[in-house]
NUNUFI-385234 format. One record per residue (C-alpha): x, y, z; residue number from 1. Coordinates in nm, 2 decimals, padded with zeros to 4 digits. Example, Ala and Ser with C-alpha at 12.3 -4.5 7.8 and 13.67 -1.06 7.14 Angstrom:
<rs>
<r x="01.23" y="-00.45" z="00.78" n="1"/>
<r x="01.37" y="-00.11" z="00.71" n="2"/>
</rs>
This chain:
<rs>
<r x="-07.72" y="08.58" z="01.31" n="1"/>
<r x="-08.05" y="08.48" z="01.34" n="2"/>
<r x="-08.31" y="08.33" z="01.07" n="3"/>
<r x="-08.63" y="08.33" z="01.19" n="4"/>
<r x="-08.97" y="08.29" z="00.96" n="5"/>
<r x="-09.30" y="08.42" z="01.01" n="6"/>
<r x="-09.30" y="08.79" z="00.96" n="7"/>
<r x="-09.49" y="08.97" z="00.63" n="8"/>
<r x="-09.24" y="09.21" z="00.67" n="9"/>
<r x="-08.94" y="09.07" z="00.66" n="10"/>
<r x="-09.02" y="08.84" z="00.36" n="11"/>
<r x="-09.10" y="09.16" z="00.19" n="12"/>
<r x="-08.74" y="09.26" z="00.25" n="13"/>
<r x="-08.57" y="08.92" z="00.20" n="14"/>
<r x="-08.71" y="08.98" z="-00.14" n="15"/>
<r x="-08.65" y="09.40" z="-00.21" n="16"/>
<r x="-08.29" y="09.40" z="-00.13" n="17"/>
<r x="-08.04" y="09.11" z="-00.32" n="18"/>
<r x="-07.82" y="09.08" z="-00.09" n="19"/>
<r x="-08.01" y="09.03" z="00.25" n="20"/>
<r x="-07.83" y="08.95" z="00.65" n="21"/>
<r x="-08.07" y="08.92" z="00.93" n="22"/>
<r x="-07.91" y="09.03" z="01.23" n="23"/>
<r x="-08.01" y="08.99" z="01.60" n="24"/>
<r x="-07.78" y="09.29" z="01.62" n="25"/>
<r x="-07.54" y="09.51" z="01.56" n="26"/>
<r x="-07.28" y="09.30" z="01.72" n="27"/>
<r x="-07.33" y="09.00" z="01.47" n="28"/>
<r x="-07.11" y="09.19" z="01.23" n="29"/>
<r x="-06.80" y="09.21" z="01.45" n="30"/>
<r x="-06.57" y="08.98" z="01.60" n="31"/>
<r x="-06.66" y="08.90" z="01.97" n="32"/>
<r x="-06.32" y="08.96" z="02.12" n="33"/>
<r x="-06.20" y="09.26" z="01.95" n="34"/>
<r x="-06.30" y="09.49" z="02.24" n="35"/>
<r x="-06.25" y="09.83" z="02.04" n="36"/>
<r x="-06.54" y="10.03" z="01.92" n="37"/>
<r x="-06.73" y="09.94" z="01.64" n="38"/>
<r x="-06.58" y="10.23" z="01.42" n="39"/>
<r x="-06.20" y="10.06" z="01.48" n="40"/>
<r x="-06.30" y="09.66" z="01.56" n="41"/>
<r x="-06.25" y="09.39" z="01.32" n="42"/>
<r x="-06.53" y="09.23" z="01.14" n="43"/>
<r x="-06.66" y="08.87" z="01.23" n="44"/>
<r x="-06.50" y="08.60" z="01.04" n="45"/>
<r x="-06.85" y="08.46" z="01.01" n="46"/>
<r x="-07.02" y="08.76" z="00.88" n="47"/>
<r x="-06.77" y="08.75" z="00.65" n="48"/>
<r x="-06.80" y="08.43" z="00.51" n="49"/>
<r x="-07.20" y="08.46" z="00.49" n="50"/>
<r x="-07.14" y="08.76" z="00.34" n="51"/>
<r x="-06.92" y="08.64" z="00.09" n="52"/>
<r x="-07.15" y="08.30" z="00.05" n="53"/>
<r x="-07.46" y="08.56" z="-00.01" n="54"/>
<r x="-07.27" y="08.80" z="-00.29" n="55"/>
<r x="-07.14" y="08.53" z="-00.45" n="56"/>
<r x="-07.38" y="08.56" z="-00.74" n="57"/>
<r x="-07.40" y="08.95" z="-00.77" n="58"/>
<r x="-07.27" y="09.15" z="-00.99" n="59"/>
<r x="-07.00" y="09.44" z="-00.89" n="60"/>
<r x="-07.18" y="09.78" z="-00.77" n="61"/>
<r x="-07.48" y="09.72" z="-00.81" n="62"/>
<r x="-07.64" y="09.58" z="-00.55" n="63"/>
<r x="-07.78" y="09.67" z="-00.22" n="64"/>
<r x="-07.61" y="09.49" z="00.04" n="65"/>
<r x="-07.95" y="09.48" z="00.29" n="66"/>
<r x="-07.93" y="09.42" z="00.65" n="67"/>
<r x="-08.25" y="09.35" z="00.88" n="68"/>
<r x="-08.21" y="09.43" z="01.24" n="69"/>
<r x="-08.50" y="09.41" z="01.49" n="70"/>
<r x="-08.72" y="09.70" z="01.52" n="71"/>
<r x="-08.62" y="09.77" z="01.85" n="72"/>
<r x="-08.23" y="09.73" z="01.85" n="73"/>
<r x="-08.22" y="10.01" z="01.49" n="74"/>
<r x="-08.00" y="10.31" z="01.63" n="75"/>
<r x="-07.94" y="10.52" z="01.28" n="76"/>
<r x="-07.58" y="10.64" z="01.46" n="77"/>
<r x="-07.48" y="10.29" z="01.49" n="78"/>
<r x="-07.60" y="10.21" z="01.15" n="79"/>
<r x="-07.36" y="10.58" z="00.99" n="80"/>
<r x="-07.04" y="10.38" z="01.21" n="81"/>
<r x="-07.10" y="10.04" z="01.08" n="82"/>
<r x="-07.18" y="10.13" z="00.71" n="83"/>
<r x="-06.85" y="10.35" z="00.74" n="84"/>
<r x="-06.66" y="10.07" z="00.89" n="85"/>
<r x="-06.77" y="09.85" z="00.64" n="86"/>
<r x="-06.67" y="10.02" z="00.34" n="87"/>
<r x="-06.33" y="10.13" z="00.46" n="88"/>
<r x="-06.27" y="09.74" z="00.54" n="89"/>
<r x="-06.36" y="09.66" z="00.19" n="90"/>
<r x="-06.17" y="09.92" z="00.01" n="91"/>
<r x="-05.85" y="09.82" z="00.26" n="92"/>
<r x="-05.89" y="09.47" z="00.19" n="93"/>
<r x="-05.93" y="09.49" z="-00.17" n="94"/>
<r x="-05.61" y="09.72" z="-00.19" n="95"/>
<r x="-05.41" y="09.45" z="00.01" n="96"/>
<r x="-05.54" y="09.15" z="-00.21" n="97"/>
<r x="-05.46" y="09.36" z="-00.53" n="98"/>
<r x="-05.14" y="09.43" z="-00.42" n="99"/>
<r x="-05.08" y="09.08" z="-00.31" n="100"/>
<r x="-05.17" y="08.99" z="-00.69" n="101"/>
<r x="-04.95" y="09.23" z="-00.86" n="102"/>
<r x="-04.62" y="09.11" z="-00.66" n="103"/>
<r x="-04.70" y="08.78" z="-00.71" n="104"/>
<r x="-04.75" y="08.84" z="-01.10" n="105"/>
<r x="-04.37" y="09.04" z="-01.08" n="106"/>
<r x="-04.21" y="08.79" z="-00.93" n="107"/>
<r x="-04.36" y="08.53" z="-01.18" n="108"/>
<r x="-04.23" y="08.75" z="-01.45" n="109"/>
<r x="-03.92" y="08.78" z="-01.30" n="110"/>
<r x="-03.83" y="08.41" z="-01.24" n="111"/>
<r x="-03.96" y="08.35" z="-01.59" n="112"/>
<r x="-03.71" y="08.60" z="-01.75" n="113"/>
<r x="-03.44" y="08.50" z="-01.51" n="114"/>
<r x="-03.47" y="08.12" z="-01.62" n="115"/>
<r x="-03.52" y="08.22" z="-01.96" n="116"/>
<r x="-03.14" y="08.37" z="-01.93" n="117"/>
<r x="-03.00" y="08.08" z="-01.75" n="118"/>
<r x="-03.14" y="07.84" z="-02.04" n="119"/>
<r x="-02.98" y="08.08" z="-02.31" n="120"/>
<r x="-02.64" y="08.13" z="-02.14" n="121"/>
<r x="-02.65" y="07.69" z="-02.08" n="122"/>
<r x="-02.71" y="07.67" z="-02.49" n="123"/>
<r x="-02.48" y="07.92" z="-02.60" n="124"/>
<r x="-02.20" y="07.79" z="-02.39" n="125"/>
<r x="-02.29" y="07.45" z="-02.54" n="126"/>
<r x="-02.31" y="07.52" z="-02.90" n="127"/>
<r x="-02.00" y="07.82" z="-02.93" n="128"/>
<r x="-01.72" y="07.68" z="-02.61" n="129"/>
<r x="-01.49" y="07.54" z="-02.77" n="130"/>
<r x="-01.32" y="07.45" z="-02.48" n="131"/>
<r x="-01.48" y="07.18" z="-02.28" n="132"/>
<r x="-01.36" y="07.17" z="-01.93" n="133"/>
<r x="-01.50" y="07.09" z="-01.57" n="134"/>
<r x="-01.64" y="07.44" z="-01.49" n="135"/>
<r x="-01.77" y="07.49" z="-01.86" n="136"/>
<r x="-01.97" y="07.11" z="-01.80" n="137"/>
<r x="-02.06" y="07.21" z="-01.41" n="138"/>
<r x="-02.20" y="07.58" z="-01.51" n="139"/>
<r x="-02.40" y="07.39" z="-01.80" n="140"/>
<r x="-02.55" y="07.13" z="-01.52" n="141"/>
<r x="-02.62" y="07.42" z="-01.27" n="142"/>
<r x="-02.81" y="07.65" z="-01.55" n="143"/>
<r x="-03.02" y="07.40" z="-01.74" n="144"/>
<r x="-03.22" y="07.28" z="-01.45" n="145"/>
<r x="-03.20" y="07.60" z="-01.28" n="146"/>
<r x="-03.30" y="07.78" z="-01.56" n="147"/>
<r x="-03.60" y="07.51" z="-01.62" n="148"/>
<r x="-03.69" y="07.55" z="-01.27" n="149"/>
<r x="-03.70" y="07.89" z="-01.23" n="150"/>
<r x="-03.93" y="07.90" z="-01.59" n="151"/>
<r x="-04.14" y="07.68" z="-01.46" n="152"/>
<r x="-04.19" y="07.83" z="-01.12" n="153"/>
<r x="-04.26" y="08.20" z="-01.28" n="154"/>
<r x="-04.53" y="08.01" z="-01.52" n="155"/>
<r x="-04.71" y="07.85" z="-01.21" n="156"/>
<r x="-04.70" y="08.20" z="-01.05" n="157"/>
<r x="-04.85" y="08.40" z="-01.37" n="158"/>
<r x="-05.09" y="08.10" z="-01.44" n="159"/>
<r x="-05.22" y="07.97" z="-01.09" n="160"/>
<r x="-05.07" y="08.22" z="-00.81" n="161"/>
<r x="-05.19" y="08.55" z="-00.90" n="162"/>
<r x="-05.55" y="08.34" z="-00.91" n="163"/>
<r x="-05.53" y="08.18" z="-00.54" n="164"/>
<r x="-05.72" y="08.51" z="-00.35" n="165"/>
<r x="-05.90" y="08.55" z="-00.63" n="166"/>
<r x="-06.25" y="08.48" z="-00.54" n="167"/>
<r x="-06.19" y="08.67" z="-00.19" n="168"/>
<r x="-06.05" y="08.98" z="-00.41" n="169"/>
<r x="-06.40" y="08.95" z="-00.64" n="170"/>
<r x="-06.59" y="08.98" z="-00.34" n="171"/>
<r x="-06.40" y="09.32" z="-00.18" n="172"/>
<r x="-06.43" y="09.46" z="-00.54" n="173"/>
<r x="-06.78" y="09.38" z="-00.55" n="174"/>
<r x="-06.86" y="09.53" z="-00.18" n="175"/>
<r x="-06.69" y="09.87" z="-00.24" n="176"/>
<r x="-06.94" y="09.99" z="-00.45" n="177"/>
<r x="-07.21" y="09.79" z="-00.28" n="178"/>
<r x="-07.52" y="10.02" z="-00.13" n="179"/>
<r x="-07.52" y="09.92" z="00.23" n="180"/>
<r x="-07.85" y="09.97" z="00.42" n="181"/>
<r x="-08.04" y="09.89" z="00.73" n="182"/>
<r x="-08.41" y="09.80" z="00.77" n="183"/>
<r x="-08.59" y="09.70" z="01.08" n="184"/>
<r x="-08.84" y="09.38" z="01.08" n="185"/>
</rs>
């Protein structure tokens, strides 16, 4: 991707659309060695990333997500693909990360009920056994700290896990209902 300066034109568009990409071409937008066509090949890492970098501010839905191509290179077919392609990628991604999010958030749950149990059981068989014996005193030493563990570890996952992707899953959320739309400079 190209920034070059100079051109009325495409000042006027830098400023129209919010979210602008100048593009020497179509092929900026995909990776280089995914040979597939453009309707099935995987988008660039680095249009990605700028996208992300230039969205970052906007709010969900409504903006236009603007790309300038040169004048001669603008094929409105190619445009159709690669707007189609764009939004299924979005939608896709934003589906995985969600997902990604909600299993994280069930298996914080679950390791902070599970160690929840294991603290009870440790305290009830300390305060009502009357007998005190090895395997009452080892199952008391395997609960406690397994039951602290495993509370801890489903806090960290409701707290700071299901928020790791979270910045990525902002942007596919804010994409999919992103107008996408070429102009020519």
């Amino acid at each position: 991707m190209a920034i070059k300066r100079g051109s009325n034109r495409r000042e006027t568009l830098l400023k129209r659309g919010e979210v602008s990409l100048i593009l020497d071409d179509y092929e900026d937008i995909f990776s280089d060695f995914d040979p597939r066509p453009n309707s099935h090949r995987a988008l660039s890492v680095d249009f990605l990333d700028e996208a992300k970098r230039a969205t970052r501010e906007s709010e969900p839905g409504s903006f236009e997500l603007r790309f300038l191509v040169p004048a001669k290179r603008k094929n409105s077919h190619e445009e159709e693909v690669i707007r189609e392609r764009l939004k299924e990628h979005f939608k896709k991604h934003a589906s995985i990360l969600e997902g990604e999010r909600k299993k994280v958030l069930k298996q914080g749950y679950s390791f902070l009920f599970v160690g929840l149990v294991f603290m009870i059981v440790a305290a009830y068989i300390l305060f009502y056994s009357l007998v005190h014996s090895f395997l009452m005193t080892l199952l008391i030493v395997l609960l406690e700290p397994g039951g602290w563990f495993l509370f801890w570890e489903g806090l960290d996952l409701i707290i700071f896990g299901a928020k790791r992707d979270q910045k990525d899953l902002e942007f596919y959320r804010k994409t999919i209902g992103a107008n996408i739309s070429f102009s020519h400079y």
